[in-house]
matplotlib code that plots the C-alpha trace (Angstrom):
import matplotlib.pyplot as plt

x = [-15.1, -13.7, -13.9, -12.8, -15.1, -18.0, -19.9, -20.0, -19.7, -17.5, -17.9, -20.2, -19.2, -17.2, -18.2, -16.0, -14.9, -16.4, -19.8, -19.2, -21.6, -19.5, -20.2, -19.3, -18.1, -16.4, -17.3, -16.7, -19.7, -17.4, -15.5, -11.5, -11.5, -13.2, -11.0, -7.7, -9.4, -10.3, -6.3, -5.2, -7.7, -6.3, -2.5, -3.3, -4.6, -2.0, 0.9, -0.8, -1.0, 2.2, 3.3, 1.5, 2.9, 6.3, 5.7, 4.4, 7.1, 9.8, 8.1, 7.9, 11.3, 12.1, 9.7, 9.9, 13.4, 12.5, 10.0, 12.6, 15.2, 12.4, 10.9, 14.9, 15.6, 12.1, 10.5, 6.8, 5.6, 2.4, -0.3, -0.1, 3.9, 3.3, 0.5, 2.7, 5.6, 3.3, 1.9, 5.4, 6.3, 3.3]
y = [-5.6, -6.4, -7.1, -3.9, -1.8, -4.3, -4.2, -0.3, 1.5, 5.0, 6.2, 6.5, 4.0, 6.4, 6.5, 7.2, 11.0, 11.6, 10.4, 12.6, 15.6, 18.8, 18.9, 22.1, 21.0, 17.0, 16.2, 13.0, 11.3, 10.2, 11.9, 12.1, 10.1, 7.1, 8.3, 7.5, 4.5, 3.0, 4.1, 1.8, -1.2, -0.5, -0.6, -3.4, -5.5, -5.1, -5.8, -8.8, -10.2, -9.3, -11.3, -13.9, -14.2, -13.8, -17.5, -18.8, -18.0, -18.8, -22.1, -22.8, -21.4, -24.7, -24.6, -21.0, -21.4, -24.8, -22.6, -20.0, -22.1, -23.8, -20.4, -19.1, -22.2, -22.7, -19.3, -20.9, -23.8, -25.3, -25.9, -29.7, -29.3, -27.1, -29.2, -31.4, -29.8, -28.2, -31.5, -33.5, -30.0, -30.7]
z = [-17.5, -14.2, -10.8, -9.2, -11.6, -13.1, -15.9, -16.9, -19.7, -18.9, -22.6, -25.4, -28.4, -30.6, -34.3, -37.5, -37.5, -41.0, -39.5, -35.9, -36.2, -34.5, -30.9, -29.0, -25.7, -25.1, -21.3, -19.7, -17.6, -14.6, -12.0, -11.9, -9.0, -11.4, -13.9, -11.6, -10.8, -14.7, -15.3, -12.2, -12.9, -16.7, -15.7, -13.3, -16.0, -18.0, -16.1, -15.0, -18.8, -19.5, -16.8, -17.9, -21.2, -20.0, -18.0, -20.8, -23.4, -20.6, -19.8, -23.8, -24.5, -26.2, -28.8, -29.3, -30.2, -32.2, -34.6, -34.9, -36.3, -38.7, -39.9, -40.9, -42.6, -44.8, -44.0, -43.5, -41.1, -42.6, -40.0, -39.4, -38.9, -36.3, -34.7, -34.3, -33.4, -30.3, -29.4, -29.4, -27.2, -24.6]

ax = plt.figure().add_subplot(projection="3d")
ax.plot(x, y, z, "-o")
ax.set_aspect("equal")
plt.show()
């Protein structure tokens, strides 16, 4: 889903191969104009969570580095060390 293209399906929900019966011809139920356009809304998307992240693990480069050095030294953080590690981090 988004806003540029709404709530449309462009393809039937694929099933396992071994339960695919043969088909002789594969066409696809939109135009290549809507294709370019799923691609672009696709790409968009995309770079738009990656850049995302990338503010997130810059603004929590501190932790990030703080888990790191925990995880070479003991290999495993159980949960309610990290808890609190991210909450003294907030």
């Amino acid at each position: 889903m988004s806003e540029r293209l709404g709530l449309v399906a462009f393809e039937r929900e694929r099933q396992p191969l071994y339960l695919q019966v043969p088909q002789i011809s594969c066409s696809k139920e939109y135009s290549d104009e809507t294709s370019r356009e799923i691609y672009s809304e696709i790409r968009r998307v995309v770079e738009e969570a990656h850049k995302h992240v990338k503010e997130i693990l810059t603004e929590k480069r501190d932790l990030l580095d703080k888990v790191a050095h925990i995880l070479l030294e003991k290999e495993v953080i159980q949960g309610e060390e990290l808890k609190k590690l991210v909450s003294e981090a907030a």
